[in-house]
Every structure is written in C-alpha cells, then in structure tokens.
C-alpha positions as CSV (number, residue, x, y, z in Angstrom):
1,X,-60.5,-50.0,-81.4
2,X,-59.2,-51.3,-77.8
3,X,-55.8,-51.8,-79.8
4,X,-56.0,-48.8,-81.4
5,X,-55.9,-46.4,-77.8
6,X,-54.1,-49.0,-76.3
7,X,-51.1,-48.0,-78.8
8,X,-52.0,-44.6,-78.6
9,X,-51.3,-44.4,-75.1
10,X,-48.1,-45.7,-75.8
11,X,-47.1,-44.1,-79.1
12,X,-47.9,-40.5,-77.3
13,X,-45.8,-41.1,-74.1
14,X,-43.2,-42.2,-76.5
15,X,-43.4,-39.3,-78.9
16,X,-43.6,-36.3,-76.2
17,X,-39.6,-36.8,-75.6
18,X,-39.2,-37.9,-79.2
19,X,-38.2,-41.9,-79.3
20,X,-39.0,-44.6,-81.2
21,X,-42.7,-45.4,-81.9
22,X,-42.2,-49.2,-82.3
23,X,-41.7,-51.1,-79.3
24,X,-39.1,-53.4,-79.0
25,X,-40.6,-56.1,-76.9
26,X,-44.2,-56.8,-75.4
27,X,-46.3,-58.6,-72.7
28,X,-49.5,-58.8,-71.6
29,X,-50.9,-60.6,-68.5
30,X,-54.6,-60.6,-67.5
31,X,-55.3,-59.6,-63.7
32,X,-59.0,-60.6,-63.7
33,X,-62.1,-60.7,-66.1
34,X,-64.1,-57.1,-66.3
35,X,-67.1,-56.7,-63.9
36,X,-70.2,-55.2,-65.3
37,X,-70.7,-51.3,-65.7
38,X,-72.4,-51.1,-62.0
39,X,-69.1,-52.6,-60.5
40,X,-66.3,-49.9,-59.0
41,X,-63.2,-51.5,-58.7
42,X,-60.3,-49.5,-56.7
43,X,-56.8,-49.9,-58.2
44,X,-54.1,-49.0,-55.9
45,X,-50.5,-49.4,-57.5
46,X,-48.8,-52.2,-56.4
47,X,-45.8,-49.6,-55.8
48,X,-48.1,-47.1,-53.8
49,X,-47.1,-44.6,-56.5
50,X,-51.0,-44.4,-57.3
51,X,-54.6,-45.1,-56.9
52,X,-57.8,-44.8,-59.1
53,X,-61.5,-46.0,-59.2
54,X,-62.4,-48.1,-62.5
55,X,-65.8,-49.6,-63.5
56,X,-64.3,-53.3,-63.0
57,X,-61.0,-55.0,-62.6
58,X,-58.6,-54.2,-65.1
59,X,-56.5,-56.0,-67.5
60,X,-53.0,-55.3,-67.5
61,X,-50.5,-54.6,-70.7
62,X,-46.6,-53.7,-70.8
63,X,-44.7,-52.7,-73.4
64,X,-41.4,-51.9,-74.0
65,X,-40.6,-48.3,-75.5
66,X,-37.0,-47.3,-76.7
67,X,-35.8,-44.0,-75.6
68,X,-32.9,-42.8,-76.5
69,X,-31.6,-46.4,-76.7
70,X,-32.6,-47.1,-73.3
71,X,-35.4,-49.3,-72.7
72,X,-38.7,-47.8,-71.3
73,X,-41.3,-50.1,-69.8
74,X,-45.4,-48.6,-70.2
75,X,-47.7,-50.2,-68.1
76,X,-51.6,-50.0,-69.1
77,X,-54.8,-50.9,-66.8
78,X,-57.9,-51.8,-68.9
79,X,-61.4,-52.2,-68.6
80,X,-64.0,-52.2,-71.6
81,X,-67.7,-52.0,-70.1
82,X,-71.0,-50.7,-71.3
83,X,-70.1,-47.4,-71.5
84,X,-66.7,-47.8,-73.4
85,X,-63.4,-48.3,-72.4
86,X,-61.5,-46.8,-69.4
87,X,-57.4,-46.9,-69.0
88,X,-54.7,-45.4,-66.8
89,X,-51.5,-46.2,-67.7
90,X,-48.1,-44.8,-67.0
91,X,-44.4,-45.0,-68.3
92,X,-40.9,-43.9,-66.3
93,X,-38.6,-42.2,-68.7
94,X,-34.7,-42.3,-67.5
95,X,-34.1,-40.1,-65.1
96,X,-31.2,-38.6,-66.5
97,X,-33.6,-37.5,-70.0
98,X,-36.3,-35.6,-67.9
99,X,-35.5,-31.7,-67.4
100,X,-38.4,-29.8,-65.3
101,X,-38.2,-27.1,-67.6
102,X,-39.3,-29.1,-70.4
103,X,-42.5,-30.3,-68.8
104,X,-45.0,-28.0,-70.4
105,X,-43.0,-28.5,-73.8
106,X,-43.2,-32.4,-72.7
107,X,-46.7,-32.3,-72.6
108,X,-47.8,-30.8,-75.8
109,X,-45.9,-32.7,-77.3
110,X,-47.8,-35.8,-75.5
111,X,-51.2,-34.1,-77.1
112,X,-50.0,-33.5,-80.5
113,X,-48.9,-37.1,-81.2
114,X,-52.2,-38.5,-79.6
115,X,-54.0,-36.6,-82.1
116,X,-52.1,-37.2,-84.7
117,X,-51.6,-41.4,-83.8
118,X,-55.2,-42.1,-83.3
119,X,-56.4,-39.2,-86.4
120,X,-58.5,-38.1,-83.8
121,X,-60.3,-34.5,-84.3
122,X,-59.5,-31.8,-81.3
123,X,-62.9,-30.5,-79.5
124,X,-60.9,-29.6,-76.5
125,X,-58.4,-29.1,-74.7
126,X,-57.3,-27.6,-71.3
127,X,-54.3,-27.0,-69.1
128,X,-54.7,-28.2,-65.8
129,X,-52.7,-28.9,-62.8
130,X,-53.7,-32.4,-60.1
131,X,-51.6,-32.5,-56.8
132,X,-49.6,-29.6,-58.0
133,X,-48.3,-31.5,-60.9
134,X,-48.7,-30.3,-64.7
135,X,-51.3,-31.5,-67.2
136,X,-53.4,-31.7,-70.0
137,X,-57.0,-32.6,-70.2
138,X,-58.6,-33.0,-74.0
139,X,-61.4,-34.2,-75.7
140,X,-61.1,-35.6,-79.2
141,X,-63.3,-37.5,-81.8
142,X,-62.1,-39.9,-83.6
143,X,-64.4,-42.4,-86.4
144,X,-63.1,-46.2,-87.1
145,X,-65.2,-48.4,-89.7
146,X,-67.4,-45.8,-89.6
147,X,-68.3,-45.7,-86.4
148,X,-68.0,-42.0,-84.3
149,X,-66.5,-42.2,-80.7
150,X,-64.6,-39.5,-78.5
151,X,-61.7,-39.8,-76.2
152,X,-61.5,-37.8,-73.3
153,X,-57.4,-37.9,-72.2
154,X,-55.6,-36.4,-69.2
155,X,-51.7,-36.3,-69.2
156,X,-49.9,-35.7,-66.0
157,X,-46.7,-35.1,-65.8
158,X,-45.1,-36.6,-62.0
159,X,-41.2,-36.0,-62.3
160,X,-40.0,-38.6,-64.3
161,X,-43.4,-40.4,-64.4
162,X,-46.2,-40.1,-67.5
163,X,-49.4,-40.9,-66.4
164,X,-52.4,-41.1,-69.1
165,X,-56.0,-41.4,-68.4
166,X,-58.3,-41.8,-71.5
167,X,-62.1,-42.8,-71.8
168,X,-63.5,-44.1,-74.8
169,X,-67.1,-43.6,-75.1
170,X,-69.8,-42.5,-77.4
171,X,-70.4,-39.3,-78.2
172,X,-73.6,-39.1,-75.9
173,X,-71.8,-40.8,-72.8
174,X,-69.3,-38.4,-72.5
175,X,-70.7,-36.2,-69.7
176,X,-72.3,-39.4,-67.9
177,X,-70.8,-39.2,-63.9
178,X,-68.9,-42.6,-65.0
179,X,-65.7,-41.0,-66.8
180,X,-66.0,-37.7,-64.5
181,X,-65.8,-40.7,-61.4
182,X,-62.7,-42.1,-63.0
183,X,-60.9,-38.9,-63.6
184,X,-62.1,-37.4,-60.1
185,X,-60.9,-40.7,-58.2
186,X,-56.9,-40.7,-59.6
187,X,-54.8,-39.7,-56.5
188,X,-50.6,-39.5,-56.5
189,X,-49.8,-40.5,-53.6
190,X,-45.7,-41.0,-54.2
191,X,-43.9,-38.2,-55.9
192,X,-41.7,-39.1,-58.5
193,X,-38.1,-36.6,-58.3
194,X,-37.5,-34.4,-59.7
195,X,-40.2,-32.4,-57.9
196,X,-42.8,-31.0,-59.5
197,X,-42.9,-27.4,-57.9
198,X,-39.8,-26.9,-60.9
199,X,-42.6,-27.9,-63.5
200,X,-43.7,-24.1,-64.1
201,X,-40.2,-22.2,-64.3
202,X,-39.9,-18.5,-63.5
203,X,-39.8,-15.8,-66.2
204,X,-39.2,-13.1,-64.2
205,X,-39.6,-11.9,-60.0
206,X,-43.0,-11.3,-60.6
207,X,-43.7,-14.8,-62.1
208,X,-41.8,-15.9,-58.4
209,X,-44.5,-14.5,-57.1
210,X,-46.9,-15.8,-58.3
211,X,-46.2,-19.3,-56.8
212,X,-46.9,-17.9,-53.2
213,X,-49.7,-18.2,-50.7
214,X,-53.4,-18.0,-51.0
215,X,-55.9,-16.7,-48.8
216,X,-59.6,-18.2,-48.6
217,X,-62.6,-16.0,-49.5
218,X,-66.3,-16.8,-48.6
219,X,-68.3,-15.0,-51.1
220,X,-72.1,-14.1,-50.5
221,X,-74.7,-16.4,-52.0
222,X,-72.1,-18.7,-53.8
223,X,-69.2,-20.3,-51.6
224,X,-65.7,-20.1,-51.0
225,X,-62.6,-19.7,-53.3
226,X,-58.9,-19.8,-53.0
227,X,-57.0,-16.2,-54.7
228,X,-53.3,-15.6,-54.7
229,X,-51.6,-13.0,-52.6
230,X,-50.0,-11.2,-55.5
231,X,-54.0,-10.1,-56.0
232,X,-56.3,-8.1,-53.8
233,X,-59.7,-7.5,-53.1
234,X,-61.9,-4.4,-55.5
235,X,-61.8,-1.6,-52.8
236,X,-59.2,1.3,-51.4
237,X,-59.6,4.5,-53.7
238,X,-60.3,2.8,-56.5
239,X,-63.5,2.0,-55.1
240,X,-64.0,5.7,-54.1
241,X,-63.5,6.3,-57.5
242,X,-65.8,3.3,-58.9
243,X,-68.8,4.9,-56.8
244,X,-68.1,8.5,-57.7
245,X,-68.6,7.3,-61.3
246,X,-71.2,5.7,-60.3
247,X,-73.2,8.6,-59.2
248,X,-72.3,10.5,-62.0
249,X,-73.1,8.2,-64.9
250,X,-75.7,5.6,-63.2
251,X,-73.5,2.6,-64.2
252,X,-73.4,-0.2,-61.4
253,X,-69.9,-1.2,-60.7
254,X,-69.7,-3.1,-58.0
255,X,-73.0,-5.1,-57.0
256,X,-73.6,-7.0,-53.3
257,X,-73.0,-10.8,-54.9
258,X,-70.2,-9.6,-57.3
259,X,-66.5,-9.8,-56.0
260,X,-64.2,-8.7,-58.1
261,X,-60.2,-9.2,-57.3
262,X,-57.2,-7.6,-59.0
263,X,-53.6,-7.3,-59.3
264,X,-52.3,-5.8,-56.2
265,X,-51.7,-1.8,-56.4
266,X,-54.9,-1.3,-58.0
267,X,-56.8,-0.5,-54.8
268,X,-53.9,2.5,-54.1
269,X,-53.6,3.6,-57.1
270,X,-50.0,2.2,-57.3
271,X,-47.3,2.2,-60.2
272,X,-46.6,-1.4,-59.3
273,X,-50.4,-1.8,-59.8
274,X,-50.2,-0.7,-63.7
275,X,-47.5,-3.0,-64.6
276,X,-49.8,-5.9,-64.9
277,X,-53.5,-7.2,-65.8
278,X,-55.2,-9.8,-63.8
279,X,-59.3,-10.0,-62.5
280,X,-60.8,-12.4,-61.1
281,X,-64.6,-11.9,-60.7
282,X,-67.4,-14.0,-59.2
283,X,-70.8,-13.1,-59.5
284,X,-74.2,-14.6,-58.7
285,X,-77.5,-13.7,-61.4
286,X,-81.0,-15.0,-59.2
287,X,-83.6,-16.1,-61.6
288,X,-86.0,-13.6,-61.0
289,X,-89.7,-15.5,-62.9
290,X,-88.9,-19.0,-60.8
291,X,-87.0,-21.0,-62.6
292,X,-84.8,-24.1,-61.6
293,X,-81.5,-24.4,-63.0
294,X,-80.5,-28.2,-62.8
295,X,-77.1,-28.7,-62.2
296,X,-76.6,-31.4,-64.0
297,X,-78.5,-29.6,-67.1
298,X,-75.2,-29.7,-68.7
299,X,-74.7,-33.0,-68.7
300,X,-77.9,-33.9,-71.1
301,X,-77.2,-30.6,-73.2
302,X,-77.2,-31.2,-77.2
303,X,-74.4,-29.6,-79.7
304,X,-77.3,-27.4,-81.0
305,X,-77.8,-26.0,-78.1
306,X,-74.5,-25.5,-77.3
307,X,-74.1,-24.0,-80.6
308,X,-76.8,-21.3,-79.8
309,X,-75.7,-20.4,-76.9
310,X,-71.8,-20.0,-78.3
311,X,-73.9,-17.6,-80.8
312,X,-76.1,-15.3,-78.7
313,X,-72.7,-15.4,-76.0
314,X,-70.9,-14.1,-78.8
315,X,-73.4,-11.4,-80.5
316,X,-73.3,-10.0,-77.1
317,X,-70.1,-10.1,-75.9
318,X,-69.0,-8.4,-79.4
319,X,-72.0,-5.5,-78.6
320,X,-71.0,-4.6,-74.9
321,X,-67.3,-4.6,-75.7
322,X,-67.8,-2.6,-78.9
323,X,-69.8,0.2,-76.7
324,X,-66.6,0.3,-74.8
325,X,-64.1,0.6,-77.6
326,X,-62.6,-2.5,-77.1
327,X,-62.7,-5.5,-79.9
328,X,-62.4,-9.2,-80.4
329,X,-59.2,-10.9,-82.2
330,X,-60.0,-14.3,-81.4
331,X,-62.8,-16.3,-80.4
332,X,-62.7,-19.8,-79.2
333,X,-66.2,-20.3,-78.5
334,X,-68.1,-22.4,-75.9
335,X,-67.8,-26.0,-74.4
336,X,-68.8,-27.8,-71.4
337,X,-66.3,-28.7,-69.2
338,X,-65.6,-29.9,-65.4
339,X,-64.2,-27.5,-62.5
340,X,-63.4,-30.4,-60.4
341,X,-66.7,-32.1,-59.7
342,X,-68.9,-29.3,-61.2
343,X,-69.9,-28.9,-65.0
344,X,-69.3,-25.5,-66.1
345,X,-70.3,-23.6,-69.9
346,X,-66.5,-22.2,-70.6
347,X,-66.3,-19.6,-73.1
348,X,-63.0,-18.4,-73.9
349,X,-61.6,-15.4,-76.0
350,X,-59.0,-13.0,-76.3
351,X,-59.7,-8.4,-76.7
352,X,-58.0,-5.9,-76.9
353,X,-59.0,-2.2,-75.4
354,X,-57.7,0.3,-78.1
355,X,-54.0,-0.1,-78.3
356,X,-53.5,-1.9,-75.4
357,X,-52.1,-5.2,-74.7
358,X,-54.1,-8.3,-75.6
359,X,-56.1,-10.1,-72.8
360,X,-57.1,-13.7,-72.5
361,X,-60.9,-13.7,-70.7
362,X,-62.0,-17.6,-69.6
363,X,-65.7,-17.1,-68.4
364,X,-67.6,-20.3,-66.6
365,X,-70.9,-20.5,-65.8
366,X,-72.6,-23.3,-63.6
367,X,-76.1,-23.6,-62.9
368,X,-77.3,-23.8,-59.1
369,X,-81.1,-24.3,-58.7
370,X,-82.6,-20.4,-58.6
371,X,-79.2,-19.0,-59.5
372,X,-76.3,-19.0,-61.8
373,X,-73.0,-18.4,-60.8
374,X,-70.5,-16.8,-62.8
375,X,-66.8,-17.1,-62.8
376,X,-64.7,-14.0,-65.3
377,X,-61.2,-15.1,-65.1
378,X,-58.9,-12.8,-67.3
379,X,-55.4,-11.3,-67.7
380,X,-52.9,-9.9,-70.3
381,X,-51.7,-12.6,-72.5
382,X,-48.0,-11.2,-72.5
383,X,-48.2,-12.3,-68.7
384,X,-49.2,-15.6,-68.7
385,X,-46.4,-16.5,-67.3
386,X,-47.0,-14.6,-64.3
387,X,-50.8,-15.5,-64.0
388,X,-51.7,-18.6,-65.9
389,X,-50.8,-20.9,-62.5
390,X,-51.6,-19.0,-60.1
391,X,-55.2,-18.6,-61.5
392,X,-55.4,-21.7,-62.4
393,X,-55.2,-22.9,-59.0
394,X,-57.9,-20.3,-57.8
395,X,-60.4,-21.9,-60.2
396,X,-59.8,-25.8,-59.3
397,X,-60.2,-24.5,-55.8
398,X,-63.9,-23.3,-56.0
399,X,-66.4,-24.8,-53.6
400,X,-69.7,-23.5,-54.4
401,X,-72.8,-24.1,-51.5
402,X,-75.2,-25.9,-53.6
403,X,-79.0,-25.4,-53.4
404,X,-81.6,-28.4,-52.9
C-alpha cells in the first residue's frame, strides 16, 4: 500500500500537465529510521523552499518523470507510524511548460488522476488557497486486499512547484489532531516564479476587484473575520427598509449576534448593487436548556450520524426555502471538514429563487461550548469568478474566541 501512494503521488503530479506515467529512472536513499507515533519531527527543505511537522523522520524517494521529453525529478518524504502513513513530496515542472492561467485547470487535473491511479472513491473535495497559492484538499477511500483506508490529499500549486501532502489512515483516524497537525504545520517559505497572485486570472473589472483589500470585523459573541472591500456591512436604507418590514410582518431580520455582509450598493439601493449576488453571514444560536457543545464533538462523530443530520438539514432547508418560493437543483449534502484549525459541519447546495440566477450556498457550523456559531457563505454561481477567491479568503481567515 506504501508503494501504491508512493506512485500515486507521482503518477498525479505527472498526469495534471499530461506526461508520461512511467518513470524513466529511480532512486531511493533512506535519511533515518521512523520514530514512534508520539515523536514530531520538523522537516525543513534543504533548499529553504519549505517546512513541515511529521510524526518521525522521513525516508526519502526520487524519481524521475518525463515531461514533455524533458526530465522531471519528484522528491517524496515518508514516514509510516501507528496511525498510517504521512508524505509531502514535490516535483518542479520546466519552467517554460507552466502557464498561471492553467493553474486551476493544472490542479484538477492533479485530482482526477489521483483518483483514478489509486481507484480511490471521492468523499470530498475542496478548493483552497495556503500562502496565497492555489489548491486542492480531498478525501478519498480506497480498499486493497480487502482492507478499507482513506487518503486525505492537498495539492498546492507554487509557480512552477507541485507540492502533495497525503495521509493514509483508517477510516476512524482520519479526524485524529495527527493529520490536521501535519497539514496545519506545511509553511512556503520561498516562492517559486512565476508568482502566484496570476494563479486566479481576471474574467472581467469586477473579478479585478475582487483581489483587493480586506478590512477586519469583530463580531459580538464569536470573534473576528476578514471581508473583502468589494462587500459591505447590512445597513444604509436597506436596513430602514429591513425594519419597516419588520414591523409590518413580525419577521426578524436582522438579530444582535447575526452580521450579515453583502455586495456593495446594496445598502444605497444602488444599480451597481443589483449586478451581483454575494452574502456573507455569521450568526451565533446559545443553547438555551444548558448544554455543552464539545468542540472537538466532530472529530469522534459516526457516518450515521452524519447521515442524520445531512437528512433533517435537508428536510428543512427544502421547507423554509419552499415557503419562500425558491427551490433546490442540487444538493451536495454534509461533511466535516477543517476551517484552518477548527472542525466545521459544511453543507453545501445550490437554489434558485423563481427565475433567477442560480446560487451556490456553503453553510459551516462549529460548535463552541454553550453556543454554535454559524457561517452562510453564498453567491450566484455565474459569478464565481468574481467571488469564489475573495470569499474564500474571508473564511480561512476566521478567528473564533473559544469558550472554556
């Protein structure tokens, strides 16, 4: 099975630009025996490109990879403990092959063979961004002789770098602090040209944008969050007008720990405002009879219960969105994933309100002792390109205050 990843790694660097699958050549050299499970070992880069935190010192592997007849060495860090098996490895494609506006093309590519070289099932997968650079971070399950594990992956684009982080563990290891450690603990610390700020290329002014600054919030009852300048804060007249319907229907709109942002123009009542679709809203639910949420509930919770919740989230969600003539086309259900070093239930769906544009909605809630905070990120799909970074970015940047 060590062989098995440690060709997958290869085969889906290789694939993601399309060369050879075979390599032409191969070494291996071993850089120290692995430490037990309760070991951290910190692996910086000889080349100061990199650093990461493993469960033991690694053993190292290079291969050679043909690209476009030009010879591509992939370099692979190892270490197999109790848990599974933990690897970062990396692989420089000729400069002259890498275009920045291929990145995100790059990198699905990168997924797609993984899957397909390892027959490995998809459970998840996300698009993420570390030190401004492009990603993907997945979750697959693949069985050998019988025997069910899951791989959790990250591919991160640098330039004209590859990097691939993968953990291979079983099934009920996967939320152990371990492989969120190892992920958490990569750090670029030496770009690789051509910069990465070219990785997301512009579809259109707004979409330039949307790259810009970001202001700093500190939200009542939950922390502090980063939103992007091209949004604005719920308020202005369309706040007046919010509260007047408020009084005359009794509906709460806007509620002391709810903040609700939007795409600028909104607030005035602007044309520019009703070009787009964009919310971001963060809202805090105390548990009112006493009970704890554990924050690291997640971590221990079972696919059934998962499964129920994904149910009940969805019998409800299709109810109150019904009541306001709007409808489901697609339902991705519910999983548990990281928000940088918190564990969030992320359910994810796409509606439509009458015959309006289709809108992605990506909804997280974490659990905080006697509250839950949650996180309603959404905007219209034929936009992505304007808002898919940008929020992004405001959701890897949440701090929440956490209760003892």
């Amino acid at each position: 099975m060590q062989l098995t990843l440690l060709l997958l790694t290869a085969l889906a660097i290789a694939s993601s630009l399309g060369c050879s699958s075979a390599p032409s050549t191969s070494t291996s050299s071993s850089i120290g025996p692995n430490f037990q499970s309760n070991v951290t070992f910190k692996f910086v880069d000889p080349a100061g490109a990199f650093e990461v935190v493993l469960p033991g010192k690694p053993t190292q592997k290079r291969q050679i990879l043909r690209v476009e007849s030009t010879d591509v060495p992939t370099i692979s860090n190892s270490v197999e403990c109790a848990l599974g098996l933990f690897t970062i490895a990396y692989s420089d494609y000729p400069k002259q092959l890498v275009d920045p506006t291929r990145y995100e093309a790059m990198l699905d590519g990168a997924v797609e063979n993984s899957l397909a070289s390892s027959n490995a099932k998809l459970l998840i997968q996300e698009t993420i961004t570390r030190y401004g650079r492009p990603g993907r971070h997945l979750r697959s399950s693949v069985t050998y002789e019988g025997i069910t594990k899951q791989i959790i992956t990250e591919f991160i684009l640098d330039g004209y770098r590859m990097y691939v982080l993968m953990v291979l563990t079983d099934p009920n290891h996967v939320f152990h602090d371990e492989p969120a450690a190892f992920f958490d603990s990569f750090k670029i610390m030496a770009s690789r040209p051509p910069t990465t700020t070219a990785a997301h290329p512009t579809a259109s002014p707004q979409s330039t944008s949307a790259q810009a600054t970001f202001d700093e919030y500190s939200i009542q009852n939950f922390g502090t969050i980063l939103i992007a300048d091209i949004m604005e804060l719920q308020g202005g007249k369309f706040r007046e007008f919010a509260k007047q319907y408020q009084e005359k229907t009794g509906m709460r709109v806007v509620d002391s720990n709810l903040a609700t942002f939007q795409q600028k123009g909104v607030n005035d009542l602007t044309a520019e405002g009703r070009t787009t679709y964009a919310r971001v809203m963060v809202q805090t639910i105390f548990n009112q009879d006493g009970e704890v949420f554990k924050t690291d509930e997640l971590s221990t919770m079972s696919a059934k219960d998962l499964s129920d919740f994904d149910g009940e989230t969805k019998a409800g969600t299709l109810r109150d969105l019904q009541a306001a003539n709007t409808k489901v086309l697609a339902w991705y259900g519910t999983v548990v994933s990281r928000i940088g070093t918190y564990r969030a239930l992320h359910t994810s769906y796409l509606r439509q309100f009458s015959t309006k544009p289709s809108v992605r909605v990506d909804e997280y809630i974490f659990f905080n002792h006697d509250r839950i905070h949650k996180i309603s990120i959404s905007y219209r799909l034929e936009d992505k390109s304007i808002w898919e970074e940008p929020l992004r970015k405001t959701l890897n940047s949440i701090h929440i205050n956490l209760v003892k």
